[in-house]
N, C-alpha and C positions, 0 to 999 in steps of 0.2 A: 504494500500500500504506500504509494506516494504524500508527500508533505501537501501536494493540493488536495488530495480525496481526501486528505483526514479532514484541512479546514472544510471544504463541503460539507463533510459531512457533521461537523460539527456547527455549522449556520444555523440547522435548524433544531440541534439540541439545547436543553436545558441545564446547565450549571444547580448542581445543587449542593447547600452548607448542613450537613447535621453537626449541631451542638451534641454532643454526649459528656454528661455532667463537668461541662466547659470546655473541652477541648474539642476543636471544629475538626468537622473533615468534608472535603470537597470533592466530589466527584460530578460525575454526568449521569442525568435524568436518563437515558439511555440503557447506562451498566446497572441501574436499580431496576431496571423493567426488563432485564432479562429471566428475571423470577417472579412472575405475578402472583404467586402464590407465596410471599414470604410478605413480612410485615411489610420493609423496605420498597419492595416492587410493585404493591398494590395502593389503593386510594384508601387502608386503613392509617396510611403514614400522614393523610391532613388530618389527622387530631391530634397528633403534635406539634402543628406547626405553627411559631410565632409571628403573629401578623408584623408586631412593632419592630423584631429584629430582624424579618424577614429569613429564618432558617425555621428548625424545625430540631425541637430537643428533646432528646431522647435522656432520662435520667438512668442508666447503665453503666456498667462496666467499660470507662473508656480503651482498658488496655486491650479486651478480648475482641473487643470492635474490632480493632486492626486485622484479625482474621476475620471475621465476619466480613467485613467489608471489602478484603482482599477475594473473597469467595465470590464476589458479585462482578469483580474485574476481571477475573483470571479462571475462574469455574473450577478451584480447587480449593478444602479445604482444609486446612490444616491445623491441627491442635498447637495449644501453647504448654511446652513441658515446663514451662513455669508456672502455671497455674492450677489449680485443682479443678480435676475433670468435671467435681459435680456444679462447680460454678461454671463452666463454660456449657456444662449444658443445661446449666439455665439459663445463659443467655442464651443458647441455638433456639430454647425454647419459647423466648421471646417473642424474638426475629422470625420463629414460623420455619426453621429448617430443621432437616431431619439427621438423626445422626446416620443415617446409610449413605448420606455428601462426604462423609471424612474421605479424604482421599487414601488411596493402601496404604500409604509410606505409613501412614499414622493410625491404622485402621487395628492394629496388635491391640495397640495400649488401648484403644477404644474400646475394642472388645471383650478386654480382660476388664475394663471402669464395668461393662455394660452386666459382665459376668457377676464382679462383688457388689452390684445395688440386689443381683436378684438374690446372691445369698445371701446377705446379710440382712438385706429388710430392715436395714439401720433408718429410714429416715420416719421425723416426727410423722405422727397422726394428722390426717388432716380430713375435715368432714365439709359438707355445706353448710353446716348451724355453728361456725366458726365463734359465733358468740355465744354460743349454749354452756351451760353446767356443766355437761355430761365431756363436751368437749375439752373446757380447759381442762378436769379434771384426769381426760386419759394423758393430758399433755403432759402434767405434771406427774404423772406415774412413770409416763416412760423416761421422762428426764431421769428422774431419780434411777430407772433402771438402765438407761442405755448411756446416758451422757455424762462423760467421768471426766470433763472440763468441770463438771462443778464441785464444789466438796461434799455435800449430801453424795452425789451419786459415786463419789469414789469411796465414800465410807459403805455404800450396800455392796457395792461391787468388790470391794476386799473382805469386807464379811461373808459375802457366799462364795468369796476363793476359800477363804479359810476351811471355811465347812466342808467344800468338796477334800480340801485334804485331810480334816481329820476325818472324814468317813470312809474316805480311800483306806486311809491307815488304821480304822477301825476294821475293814472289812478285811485286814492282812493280819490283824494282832490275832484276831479270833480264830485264827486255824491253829495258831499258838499251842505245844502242850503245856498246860499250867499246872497240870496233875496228872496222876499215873492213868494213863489212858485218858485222858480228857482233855479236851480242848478247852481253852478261853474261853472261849463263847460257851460249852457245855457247863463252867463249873461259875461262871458269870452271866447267867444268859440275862437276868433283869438288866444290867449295866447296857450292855449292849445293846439290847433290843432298845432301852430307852434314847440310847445315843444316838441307834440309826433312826429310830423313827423323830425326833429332833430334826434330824436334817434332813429327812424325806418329807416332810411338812414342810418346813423350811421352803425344798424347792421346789414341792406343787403348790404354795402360794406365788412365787415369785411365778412360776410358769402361767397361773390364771393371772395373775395381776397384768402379765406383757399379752398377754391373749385380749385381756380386755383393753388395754389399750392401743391394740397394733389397728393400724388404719384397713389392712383386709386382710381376712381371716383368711379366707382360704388360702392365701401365699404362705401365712404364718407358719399355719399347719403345716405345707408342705416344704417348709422350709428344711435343710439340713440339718442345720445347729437346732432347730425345735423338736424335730425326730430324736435325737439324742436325749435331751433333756427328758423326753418321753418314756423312751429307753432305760434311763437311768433309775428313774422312777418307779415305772411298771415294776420290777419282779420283787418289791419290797409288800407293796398291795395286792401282787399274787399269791406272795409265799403269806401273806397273813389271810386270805381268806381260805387257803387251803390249812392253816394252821386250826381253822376256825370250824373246820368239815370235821373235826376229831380224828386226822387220821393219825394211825400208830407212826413212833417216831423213826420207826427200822424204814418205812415206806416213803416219809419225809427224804430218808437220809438218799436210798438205792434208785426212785424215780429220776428215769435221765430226762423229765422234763424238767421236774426241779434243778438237777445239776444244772442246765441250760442254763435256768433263772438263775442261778447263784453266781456263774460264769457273766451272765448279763449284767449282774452288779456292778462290776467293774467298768460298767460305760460311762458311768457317773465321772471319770477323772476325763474323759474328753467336754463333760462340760468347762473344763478351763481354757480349751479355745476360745470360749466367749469372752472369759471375763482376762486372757491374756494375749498380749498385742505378741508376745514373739511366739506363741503355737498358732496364730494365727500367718504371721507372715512365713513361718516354717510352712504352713500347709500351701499358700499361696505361690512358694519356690515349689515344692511338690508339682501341684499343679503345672506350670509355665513348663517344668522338666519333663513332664510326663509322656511326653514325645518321644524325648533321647534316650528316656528310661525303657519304656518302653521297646524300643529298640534290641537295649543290650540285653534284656531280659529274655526276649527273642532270641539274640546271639547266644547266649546263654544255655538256651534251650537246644538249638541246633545242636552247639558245640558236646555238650551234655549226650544226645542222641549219637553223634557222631563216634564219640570217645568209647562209648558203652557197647555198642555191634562192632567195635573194630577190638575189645576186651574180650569180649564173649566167644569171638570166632579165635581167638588168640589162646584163652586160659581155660576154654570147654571139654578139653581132653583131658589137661593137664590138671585142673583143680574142677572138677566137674560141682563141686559140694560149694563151692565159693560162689560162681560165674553160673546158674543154672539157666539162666535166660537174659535175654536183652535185658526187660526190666528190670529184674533182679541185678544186673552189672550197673543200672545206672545209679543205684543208691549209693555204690562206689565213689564213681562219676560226682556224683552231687558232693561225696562227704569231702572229694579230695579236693573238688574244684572250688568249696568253699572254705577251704584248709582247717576241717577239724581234724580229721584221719582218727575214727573211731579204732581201727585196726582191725576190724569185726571179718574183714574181708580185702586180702592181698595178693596181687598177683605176684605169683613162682616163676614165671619166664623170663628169661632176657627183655625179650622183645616187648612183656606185658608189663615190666618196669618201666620201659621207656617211654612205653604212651601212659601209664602213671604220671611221670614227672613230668611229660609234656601238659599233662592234664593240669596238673599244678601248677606249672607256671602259667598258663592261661587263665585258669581259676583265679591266681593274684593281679594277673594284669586288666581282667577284668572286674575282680571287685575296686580297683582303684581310678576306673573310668569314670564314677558319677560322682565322686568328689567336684573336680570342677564343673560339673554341670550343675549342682546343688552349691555352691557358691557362690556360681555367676547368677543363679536362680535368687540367691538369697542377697548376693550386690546391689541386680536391677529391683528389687524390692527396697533395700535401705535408702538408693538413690532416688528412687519414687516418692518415699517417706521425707530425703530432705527436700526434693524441689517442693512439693506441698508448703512444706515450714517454712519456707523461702516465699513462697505463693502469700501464702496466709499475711506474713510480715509485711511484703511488700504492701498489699494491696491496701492492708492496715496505713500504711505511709498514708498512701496515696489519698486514700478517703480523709486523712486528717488535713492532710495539704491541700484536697480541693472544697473541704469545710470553711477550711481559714480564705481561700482565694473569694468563697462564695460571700464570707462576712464580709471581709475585705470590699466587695464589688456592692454592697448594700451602703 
């Protein structure tokens, strides 16, 4: 395009000024109307617009504008790693774009924001009767439960850390011999049963208190970290109603559904993913790895199949009692390739030593492959955590500085 087509074509366009909370930005009427369906590109942008100053102000986030309004020139959008995802997508939410515009380059981090709003189900309640009773009141439940910027809510949220771990560690003393043939729990059971049941009330209050305050249920429910907490709970109200059926204590002890349930106990300590920031970012590095892990687990497996039919055909003559089948060689395989070496089972031959020790040192080489993938997993995580901190402050500046600019200008 030549320097005359552009002035042409720019004869019969319109210049336009948006104010965003004071800082102007200028474009052409044009590059706004190539989105009519966004705030910007349509005729919902004349009710903000100032007749006296002749622009048109928009009270937002002036920094994130800059991508926003770089998306209306160029048809690509781009996230700001400086800022935090849930504020820019408030502003997209603004402005009427959807987050399916992020362009790929940026479209990871998007997807992984879009991933933790649906697990975590972290944000406030929000209803239509915004001013009702019923309303503030779920507000202020879930602060208290979910928001540990405040001090009330960091004082319940370390009280129901606490509790998960003394109930953890209650449910481990009690296997305890405390007498000849008895367990803890057998020769204390009032102590115990009072403790746990303390902290299983404990957390099915807490768990209806955030049910009744969470803005939709049905998410709640099937929320992950709410399955757990459920989990954790259930087999303490199972094993009491079956306590309660009068059945004899031999049937209590042998029934493998109760085992289940008492095994189930133990889900109770994954409720401190909630109430802790580094089992959660641990799981979030999980996650992001779960590709490459994935992968080697595969490799793994190959390798494992591989090693076990090349043993078998090798030490089947020779140690027939060791080696009786593929399968059977691969517990080998597994025990070597993970280097316990039970000793349970060894190959006699030359030839079946040396795919042994090959097997070993592949076993090392690849248990020390997801180190760095679980690092770099658990880096881009801390690096997430400080541009946020970075985000937060800055924009804190900014809103102070364009306070004083606004007094200033009165």
């Amino acid at each position: 395009m030549t320097l005359q087509s552009v002035r042409n074509t720019r004869k019969n366009d319109k210049r336009v000024t948006l104010n965003v909370s004071g800082r102007r930005f200028c474009t052409w009427e044009s590059t706004l109307k190539k989105y009519p369906n966004t705030l910007l590109g349509s005729d919902a942008l004349n009710l903000y617009f100032d007749k006296e100053k002749r622009e048109y102000f928009l009270d937002r986030d002036p920094h994130i504008f800059r991508y926003i309004l770089n998306y209306y020139k160029v048809g690509k959008l781009h996230l700001s790693y400086e800022d935090c995802f849930d504020s820019f997508h408030q502003e997209l939410l603004f402005f009427g774009i959807s987050l399916d515009q992020v362009n790929d380059c940026c479209w990871e981090d998007c997807s992984n924001y879009v991933d933790r709003i649906r697990e975590c189900n972290c944000e406030a309640p929000r209803t239509k009767a915004n001013n009702g009773k019923i309303y503030k009141t779920k507000r202020v439940i879930w602060n208290i439960l979910e928001n540990t910027n405040t001090r009330l809510g960091k004082i319940v949220q370390t009280l129901i850390a606490i509790l998960i771990y003394v109930s953890v560690a209650a449910s481990i003393v009690e296997t305890l011999q405390c007498s000849l043939g008895k367990t803890c729990e057998e020769t204390h059971p009032t102590i115990f049963f009072a403790l746990d049941a303390f902290c299983m009330i404990t957390f099915t209050l807490e768990y209806i208190l955030r049910l009744f305050a969470a803005e939709n249920m049905r998410e709640f429910l099937t929320n992950k970290l709410n399955i757990l907490d459920v989990l954790a709970v259930a087999p303490f109200y199972i094993l009491l109603c079956v306590r309660e059926i009068e059945l004899s204590q031999q049937m209590l002890e042998n029934a493998n559904s109760l085992v289940i349930l008492r095994i189930l106990r133990m889900f109770r300590i994954f409720k401190l993913s909630r109430h802790s920031r580094k089992m959660r970012k641990m799981g979030h590095a999980l996650k992001s790895a779960f590709s490459d892990l994935g992968f080697l687990i595969f490799a793994f497996l190959l390798a494992n199949v591989l090693f076990a039919s090349v043993l078998y055909f090798i030490e089947r003559d020779t140690s027939p009692q060791q080696f009786t089948s593929i399968p059977d060689s691969m517990w080998y395989t597994i025990i070597t390739m993970m280097t316990v070496g039970y000793g349970d089972a060894v190959p006699v031959t030359v030839l079946g030593k040396v795919v042994g020790s090959v097997c070993a040192l592949l076993g090392i080489i690849m248990l020390a492959l997801p180190i760095p993938i679980l690092q770099e997993g658990a880096a881009e995580e801390q690096r997430q955590a400080q541009r946020n901190s970075h985000s937060r402050r800055r924009r804190e500046e900014e809103n102070g500085q364009e306070t004083e600019q606004r007094q200033y200008n009165r």
